[in-house]
DRENDO-1510 file (C-alpha; in Angstrom, 1 decimal, always signed):
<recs>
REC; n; res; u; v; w
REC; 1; UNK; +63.0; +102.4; +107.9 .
REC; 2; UNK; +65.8; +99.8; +108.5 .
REC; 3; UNK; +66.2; +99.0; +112.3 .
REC; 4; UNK; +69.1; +101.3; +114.0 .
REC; 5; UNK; +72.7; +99.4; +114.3 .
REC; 6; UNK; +74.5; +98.7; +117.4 .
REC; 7; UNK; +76.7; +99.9; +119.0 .
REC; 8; UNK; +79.5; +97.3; +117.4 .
REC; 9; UNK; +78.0; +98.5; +113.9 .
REC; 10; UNK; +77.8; +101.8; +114.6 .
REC; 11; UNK; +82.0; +101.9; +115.6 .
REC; 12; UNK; +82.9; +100.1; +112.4 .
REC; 13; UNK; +84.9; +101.9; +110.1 .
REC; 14; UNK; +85.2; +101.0; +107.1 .
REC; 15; UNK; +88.3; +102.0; +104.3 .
REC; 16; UNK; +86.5; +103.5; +101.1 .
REC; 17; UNK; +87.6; +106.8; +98.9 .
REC; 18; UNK; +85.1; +108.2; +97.5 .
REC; 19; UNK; +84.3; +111.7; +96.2 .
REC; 20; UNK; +83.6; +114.5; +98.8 .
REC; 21; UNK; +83.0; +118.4; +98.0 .
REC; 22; UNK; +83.7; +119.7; +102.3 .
REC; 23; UNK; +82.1; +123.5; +102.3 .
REC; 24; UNK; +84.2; +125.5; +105.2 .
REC; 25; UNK; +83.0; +128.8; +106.0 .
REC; 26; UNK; +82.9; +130.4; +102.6 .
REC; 27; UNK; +85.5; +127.5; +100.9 .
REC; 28; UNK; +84.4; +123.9; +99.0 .
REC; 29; UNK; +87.4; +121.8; +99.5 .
REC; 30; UNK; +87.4; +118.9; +97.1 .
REC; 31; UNK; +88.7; +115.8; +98.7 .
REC; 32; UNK; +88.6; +112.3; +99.3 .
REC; 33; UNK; +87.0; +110.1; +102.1 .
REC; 34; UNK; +89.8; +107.6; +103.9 .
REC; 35; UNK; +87.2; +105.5; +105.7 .
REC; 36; UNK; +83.4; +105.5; +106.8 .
REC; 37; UNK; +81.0; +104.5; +109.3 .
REC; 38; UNK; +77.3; +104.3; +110.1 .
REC; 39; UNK; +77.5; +107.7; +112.2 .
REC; 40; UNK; +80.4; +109.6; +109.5 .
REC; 41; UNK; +83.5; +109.9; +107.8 .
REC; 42; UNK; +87.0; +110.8; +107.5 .
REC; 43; UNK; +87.7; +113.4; +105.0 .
REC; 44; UNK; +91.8; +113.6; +104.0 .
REC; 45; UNK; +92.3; +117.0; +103.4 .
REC; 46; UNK; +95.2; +119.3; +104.2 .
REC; 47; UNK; +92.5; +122.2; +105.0 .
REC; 48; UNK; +91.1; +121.6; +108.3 .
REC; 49; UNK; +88.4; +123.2; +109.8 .
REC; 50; UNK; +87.9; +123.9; +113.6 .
REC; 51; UNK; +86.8; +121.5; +116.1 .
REC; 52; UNK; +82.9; +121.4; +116.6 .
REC; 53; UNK; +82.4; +123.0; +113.5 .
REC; 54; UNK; +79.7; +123.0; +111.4 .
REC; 55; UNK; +80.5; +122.3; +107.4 .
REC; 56; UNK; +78.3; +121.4; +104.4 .
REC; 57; UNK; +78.7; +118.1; +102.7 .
REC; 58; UNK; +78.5; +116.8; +98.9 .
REC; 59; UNK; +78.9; +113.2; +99.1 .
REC; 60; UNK; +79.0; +111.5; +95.7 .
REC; 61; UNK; +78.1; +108.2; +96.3 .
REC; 62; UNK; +79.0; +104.8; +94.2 .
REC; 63; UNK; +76.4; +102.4; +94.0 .
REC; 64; UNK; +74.4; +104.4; +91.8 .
REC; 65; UNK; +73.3; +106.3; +94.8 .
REC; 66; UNK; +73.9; +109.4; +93.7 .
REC; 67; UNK; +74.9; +112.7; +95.7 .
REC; 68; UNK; +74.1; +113.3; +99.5 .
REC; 69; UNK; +73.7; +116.8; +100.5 .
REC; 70; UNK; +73.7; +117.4; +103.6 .
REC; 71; UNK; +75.5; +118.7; +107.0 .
REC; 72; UNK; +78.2; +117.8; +110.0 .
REC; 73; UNK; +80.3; +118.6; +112.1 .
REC; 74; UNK; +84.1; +118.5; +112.9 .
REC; 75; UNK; +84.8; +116.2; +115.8 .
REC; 76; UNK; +88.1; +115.3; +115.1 .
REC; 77; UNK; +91.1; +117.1; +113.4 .
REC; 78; UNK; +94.4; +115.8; +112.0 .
REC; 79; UNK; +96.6; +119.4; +111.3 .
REC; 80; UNK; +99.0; +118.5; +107.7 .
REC; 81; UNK; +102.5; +118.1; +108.4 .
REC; 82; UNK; +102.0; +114.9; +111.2 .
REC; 83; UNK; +102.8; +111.3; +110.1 .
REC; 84; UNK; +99.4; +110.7; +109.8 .
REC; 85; UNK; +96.9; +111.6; +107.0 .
REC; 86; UNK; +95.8; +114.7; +107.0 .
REC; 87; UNK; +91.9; +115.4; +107.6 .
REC; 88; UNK; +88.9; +115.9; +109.6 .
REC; 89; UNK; +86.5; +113.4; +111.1 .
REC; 90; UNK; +83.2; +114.3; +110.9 .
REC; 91; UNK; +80.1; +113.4; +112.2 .
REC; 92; UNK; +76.8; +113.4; +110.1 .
REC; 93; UNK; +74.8; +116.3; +111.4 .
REC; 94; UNK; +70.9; +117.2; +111.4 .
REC; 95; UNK; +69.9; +114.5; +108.6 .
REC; 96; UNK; +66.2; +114.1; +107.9 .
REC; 97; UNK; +64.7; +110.3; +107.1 .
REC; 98; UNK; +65.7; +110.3; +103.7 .
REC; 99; UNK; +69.2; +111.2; +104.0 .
REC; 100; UNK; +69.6; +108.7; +106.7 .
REC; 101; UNK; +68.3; +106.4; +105.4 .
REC; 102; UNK; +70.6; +107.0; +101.7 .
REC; 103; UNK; +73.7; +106.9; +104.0 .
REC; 104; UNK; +72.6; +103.7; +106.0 .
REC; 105; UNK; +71.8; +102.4; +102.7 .
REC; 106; UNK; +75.5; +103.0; +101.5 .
REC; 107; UNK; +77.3; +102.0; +104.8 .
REC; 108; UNK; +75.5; +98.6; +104.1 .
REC; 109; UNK; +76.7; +98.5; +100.7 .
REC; 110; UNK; +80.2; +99.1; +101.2 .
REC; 111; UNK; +80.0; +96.4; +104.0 .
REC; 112; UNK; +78.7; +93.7; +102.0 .
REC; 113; UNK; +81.3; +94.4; +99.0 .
REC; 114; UNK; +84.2; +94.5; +101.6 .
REC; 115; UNK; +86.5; +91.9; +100.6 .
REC; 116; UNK; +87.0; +89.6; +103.8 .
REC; 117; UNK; +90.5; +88.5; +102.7 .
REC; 118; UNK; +93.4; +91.0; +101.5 .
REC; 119; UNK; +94.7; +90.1; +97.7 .
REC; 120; UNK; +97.6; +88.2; +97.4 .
REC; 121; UNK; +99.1; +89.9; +94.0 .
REC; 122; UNK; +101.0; +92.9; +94.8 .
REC; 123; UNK; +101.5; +94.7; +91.3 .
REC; 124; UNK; +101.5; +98.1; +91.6 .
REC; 125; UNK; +102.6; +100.9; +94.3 .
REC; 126; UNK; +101.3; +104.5; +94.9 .
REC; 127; UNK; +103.4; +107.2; +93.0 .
REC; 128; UNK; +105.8; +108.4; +95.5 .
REC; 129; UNK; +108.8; +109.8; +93.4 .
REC; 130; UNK; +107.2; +112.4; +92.2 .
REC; 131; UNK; +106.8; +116.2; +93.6 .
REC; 132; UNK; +103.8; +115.4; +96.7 .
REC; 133; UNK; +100.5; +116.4; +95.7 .
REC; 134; UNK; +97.6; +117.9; +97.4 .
REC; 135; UNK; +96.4; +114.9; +99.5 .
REC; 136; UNK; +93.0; +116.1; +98.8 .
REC; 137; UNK; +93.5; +115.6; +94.8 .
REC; 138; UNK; +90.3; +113.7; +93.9 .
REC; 139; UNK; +91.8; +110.4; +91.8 .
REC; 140; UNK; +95.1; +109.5; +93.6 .
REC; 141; UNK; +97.9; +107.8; +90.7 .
REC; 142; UNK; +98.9; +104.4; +90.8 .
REC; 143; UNK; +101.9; +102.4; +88.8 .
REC; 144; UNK; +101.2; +100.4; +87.3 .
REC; 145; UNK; +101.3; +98.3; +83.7 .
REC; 146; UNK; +98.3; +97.9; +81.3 .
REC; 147; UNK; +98.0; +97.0; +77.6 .
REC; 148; UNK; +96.4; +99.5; +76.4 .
REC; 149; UNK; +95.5; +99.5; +72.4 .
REC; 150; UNK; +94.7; +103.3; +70.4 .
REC; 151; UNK; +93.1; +103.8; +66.6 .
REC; 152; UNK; +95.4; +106.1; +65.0 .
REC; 153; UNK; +93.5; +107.1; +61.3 .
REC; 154; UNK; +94.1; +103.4; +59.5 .
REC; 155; UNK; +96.7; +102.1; +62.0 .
REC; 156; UNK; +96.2; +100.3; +65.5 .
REC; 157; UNK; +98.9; +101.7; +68.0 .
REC; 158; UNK; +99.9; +99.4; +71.2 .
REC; 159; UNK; +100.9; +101.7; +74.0 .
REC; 160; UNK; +101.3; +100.7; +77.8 .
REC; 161; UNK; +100.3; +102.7; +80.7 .
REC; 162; UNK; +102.8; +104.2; +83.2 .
REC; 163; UNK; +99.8; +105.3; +85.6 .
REC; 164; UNK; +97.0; +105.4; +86.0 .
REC; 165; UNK; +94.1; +106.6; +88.2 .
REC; 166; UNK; +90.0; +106.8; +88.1 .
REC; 167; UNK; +90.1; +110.2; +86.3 .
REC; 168; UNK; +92.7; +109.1; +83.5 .
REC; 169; UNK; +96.0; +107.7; +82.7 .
REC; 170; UNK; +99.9; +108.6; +81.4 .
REC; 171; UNK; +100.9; +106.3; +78.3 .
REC; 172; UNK; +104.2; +105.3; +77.1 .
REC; 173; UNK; +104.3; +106.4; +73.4 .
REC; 174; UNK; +106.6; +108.0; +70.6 .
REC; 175; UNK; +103.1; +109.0; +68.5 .
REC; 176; UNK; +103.1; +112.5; +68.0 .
REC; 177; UNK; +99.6; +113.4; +69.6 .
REC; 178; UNK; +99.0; +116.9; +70.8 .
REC; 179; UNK; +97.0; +117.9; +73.5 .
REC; 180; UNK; +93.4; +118.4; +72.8 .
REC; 181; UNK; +93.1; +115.2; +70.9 .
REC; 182; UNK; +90.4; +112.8; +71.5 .
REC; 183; UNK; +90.9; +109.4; +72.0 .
REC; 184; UNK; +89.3; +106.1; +72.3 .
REC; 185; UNK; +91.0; +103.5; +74.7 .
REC; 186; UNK; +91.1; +100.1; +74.3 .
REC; 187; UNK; +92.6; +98.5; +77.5 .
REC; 188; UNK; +93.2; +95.2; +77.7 .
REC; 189; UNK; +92.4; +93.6; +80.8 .
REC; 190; UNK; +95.5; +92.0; +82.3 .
REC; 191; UNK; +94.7; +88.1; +82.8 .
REC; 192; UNK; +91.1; +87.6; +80.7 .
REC; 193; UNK; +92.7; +90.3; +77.7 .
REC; 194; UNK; +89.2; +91.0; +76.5 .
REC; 195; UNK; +88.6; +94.9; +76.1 .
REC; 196; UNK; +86.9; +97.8; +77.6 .
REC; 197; UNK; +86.7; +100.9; +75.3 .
REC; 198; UNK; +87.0; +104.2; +77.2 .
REC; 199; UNK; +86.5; +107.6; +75.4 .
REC; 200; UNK; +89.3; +110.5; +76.6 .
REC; 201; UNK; +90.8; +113.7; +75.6 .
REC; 202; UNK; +95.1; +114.2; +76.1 .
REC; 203; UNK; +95.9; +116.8; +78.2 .
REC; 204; UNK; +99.6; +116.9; +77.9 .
REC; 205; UNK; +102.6; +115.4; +76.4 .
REC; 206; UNK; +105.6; +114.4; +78.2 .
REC; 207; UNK; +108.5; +115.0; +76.9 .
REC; 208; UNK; +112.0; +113.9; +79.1 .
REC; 209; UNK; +114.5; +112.0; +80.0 .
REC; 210; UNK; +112.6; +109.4; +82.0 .
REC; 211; UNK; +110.1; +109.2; +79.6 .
REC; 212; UNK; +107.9; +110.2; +76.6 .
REC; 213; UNK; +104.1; +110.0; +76.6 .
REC; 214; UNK; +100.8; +111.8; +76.9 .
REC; 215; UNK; +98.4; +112.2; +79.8 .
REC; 216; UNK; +94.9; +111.7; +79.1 .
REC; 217; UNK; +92.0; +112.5; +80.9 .
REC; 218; UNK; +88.7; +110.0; +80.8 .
REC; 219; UNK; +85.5; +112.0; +79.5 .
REC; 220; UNK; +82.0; +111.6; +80.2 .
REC; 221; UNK; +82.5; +109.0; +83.0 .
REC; 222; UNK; +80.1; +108.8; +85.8 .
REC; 223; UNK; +81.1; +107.3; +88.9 .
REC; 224; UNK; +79.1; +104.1; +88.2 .
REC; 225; UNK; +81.8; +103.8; +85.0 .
REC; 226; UNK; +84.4; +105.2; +87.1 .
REC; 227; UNK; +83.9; +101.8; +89.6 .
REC; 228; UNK; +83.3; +99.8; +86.0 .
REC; 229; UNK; +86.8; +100.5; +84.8 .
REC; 230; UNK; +88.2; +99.7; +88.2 .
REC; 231; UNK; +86.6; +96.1; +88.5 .
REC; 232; UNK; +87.4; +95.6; +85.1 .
REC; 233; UNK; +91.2; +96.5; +85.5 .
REC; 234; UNK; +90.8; +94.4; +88.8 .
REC; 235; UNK; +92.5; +97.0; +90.9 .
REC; 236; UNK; +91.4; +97.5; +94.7 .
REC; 237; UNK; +93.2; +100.4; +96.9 .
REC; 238; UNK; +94.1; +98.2; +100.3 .
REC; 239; UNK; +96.8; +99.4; +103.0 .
REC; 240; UNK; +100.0; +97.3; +103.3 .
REC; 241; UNK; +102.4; +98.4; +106.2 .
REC; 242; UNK; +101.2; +101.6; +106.0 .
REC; 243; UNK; +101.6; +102.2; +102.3 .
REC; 244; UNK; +98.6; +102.1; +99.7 .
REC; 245; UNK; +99.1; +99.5; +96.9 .
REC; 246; UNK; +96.8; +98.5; +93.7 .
REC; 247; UNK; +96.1; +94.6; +94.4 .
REC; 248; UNK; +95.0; +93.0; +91.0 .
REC; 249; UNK; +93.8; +89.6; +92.1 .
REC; 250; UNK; +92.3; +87.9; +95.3 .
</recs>
């Protein structure tokens, strides 16, 4: 067993979203984590529970480290409708060797791939002109421009992204494509322009003034090809004066 942190390392929070299924009495809220630390984590969600109040936890982890299953309890509550995020803090509760030892293992993880130094590039900013959206939607949208190249029967279509997020992605295009349709992506990356070919499904057209498009949805993903796609897009959620951004370079 790895030796217990201090005090220091036990206080440091660190920002991460990463899947969370938060069972509430007889409710599974699926939500995202806003940061972590050795001892717990900060679920956004707007349903709260009560203070000191014991929930069930699905935690998938990145890393390849799989799901933790496992208990806590609500030590901290932040009600929807304040300035801040919305959410519970929650401290790990009742976890035997093994589970301990899988969350110190992650903490560690997401320490050492931290980056020290914010990215200079500012490309892209959360969608915020649209109707607001549960804040505990599992991929959060980001604008932001990609290449992105589709095999239509004999012809190669160029399309462009208008957003995207790690569940799928809204494309500028005039192709008539109906939902249902599968789909294989190739998106360019936006400085090397080699290729990474995702499989997807379209869920919807778009159809409007603003634009016209289709929203696809990424298929058979796991989360270790989820945090592929990300690095290979070179996009990192970070926090800029309050407001989350998609930095593309360091």
């Amino acid at each position: 067993m790895p030796p217990l942190p201090n005090r220091v390392e036990r206080d440091r929070r660190f920002a991460i979203q990463i899947a969370a299924d938060v069972g509430i009495g007889r409710r599974t809220v699926s939500a995202l984590t806003d940061n972590v630390g050795a001892n717990g984590l900060f679920v956004r969600s707007d349903v709260v529970g009560e203070l000191r109040q014991l929930i069930t936890l699905d935690l998938h982890l990145p890393f390849s480290m799989g799901t933790l299953r496992t208990h806590g309890m609500i030590v901290h509550v932040v009600p929807p409708g304040e300035s801040r995020v919305p959410g519970m803090g929650i401290a790990l509760y009742g976890l035997d060797d093994v589970r301990r030892d899988q969350w110190a293992a992650f903490v560690r993880a997401v320490r050492k791939h931290a980056p020290e130094v914010p990215a200079k590039a500012l490309v892209a900013y959360r969608v915020d002109r649209r109707p607001p959206e549960p804040i505990r939607r599992r991929y959060e949208r980001f604008e932001v421009v990609l290449e992105v190249q589709v095999q239509l029967v004999e012809e190669l279509v160029t399309m462009y992204t208008h957003d995207i997020s790690r569940g799928g992605m809204l494309l500028r295009t005039d192709c008539e494509i109906e939902p249902g349709d599968g789909l294989v992506l190739r998106i360019v990356h936006p400085r090397r322009h080699d290729t990474l070919s995702i499989p997807c499904v379209v869920r919807r057209r778009v159809v409007d003034e603003a634009m016209r498009g289709i929203g696809v949805e990424f298929l058979d993903l796991d989360e270790e090809t989820r945090a592929m796609f990300w690095a290979f897009v070179g996009a990192e959620v970070e926090d800029v004066d309050g407001d989350p951004v998609v930095l593309i370079e360091e």
